[in-house]
C-alpha positions in Angstrom: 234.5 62.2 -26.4 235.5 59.1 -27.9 238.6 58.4 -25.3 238.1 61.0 -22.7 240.9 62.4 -23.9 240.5 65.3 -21.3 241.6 62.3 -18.6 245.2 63.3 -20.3 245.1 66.3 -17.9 244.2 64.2 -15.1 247.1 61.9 -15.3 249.3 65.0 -16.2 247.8 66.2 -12.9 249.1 63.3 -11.0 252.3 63.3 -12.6 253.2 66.7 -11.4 252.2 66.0 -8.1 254.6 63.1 -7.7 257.7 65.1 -9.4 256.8 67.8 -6.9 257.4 65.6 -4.0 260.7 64.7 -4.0 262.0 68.0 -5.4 260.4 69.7 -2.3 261.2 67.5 -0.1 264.8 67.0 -0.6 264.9 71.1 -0.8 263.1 71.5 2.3 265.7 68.7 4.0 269.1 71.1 2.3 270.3 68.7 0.4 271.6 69.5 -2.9 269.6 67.5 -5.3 269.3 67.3 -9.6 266.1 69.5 -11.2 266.3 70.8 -14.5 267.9 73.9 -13.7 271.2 71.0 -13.4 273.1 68.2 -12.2 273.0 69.8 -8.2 270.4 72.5 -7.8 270.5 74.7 -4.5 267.6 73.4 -2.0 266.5 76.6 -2.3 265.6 75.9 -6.2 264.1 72.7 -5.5 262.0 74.2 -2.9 260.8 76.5 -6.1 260.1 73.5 -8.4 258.5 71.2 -5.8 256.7 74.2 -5.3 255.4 74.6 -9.1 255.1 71.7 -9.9 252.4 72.1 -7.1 250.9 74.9 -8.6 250.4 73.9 -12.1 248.8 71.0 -10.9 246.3 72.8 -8.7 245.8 75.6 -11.7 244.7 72.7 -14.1 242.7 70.9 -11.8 241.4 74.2 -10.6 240.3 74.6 -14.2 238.9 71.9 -15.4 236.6 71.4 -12.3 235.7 75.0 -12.9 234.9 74.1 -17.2 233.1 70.8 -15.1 234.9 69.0 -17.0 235.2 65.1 -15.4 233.8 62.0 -14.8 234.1 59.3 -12.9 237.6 57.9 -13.9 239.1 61.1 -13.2 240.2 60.4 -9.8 241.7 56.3 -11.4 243.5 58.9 -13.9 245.0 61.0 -11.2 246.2 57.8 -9.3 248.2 56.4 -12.3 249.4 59.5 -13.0 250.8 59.8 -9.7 251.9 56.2 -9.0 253.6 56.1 -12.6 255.5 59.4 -11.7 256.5 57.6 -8.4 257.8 54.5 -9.8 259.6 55.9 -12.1 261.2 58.4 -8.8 261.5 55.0 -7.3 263.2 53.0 -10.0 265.3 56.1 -11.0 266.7 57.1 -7.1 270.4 56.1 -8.2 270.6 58.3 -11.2 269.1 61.2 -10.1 271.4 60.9 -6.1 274.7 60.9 -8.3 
């Protein structure tokens, strides 16, 4: 492929992993925090989509290591993936705590 474009799912991959994080973990704590379901989800629903984003991620991993479909930069594609989703958690605490 001319960009690897299947790397796309790799950093999607990473991406859902970090989203998951702090949707679970401020589920798991109780606390009342924003998803897309609204403004103050239920911990309960947080724990949910923590929880899928968890699964998706898996399922497409899952898949393409099953289609043998990576390289060598999968893994760097992952990592941005995930540290992108992170900073932008990071940079982005204020609006989503209000």
């Amino acid at each position: 492929m001319a960009l690897e474009l299947f790397l796309i799912w790799y950093f999607l991959i990473g991406f859902l992993l970090a989203n998951g994080v702090p949707h679970f973990v401020f589920g798991a704590a109780g606390e009342v925090f924003r998803s897309p379901f609204g403004q103050k989800s239920k911990p309960k629903v947080n724990v949910l989509w923590g929880l899928s984003n968890f699964v998706i991620a898996t399922v497409i991993a899952i898949g393409l290591i099953i289609l043998n479909i990576y390289n060598s930069y999968a893994l760097i594609a992952m990592l941005i993936g995930f540290w992108l989703g992170v900073l932008q958690f990071g940079l982005g605490i204020k609006r989503f705590l209000n």
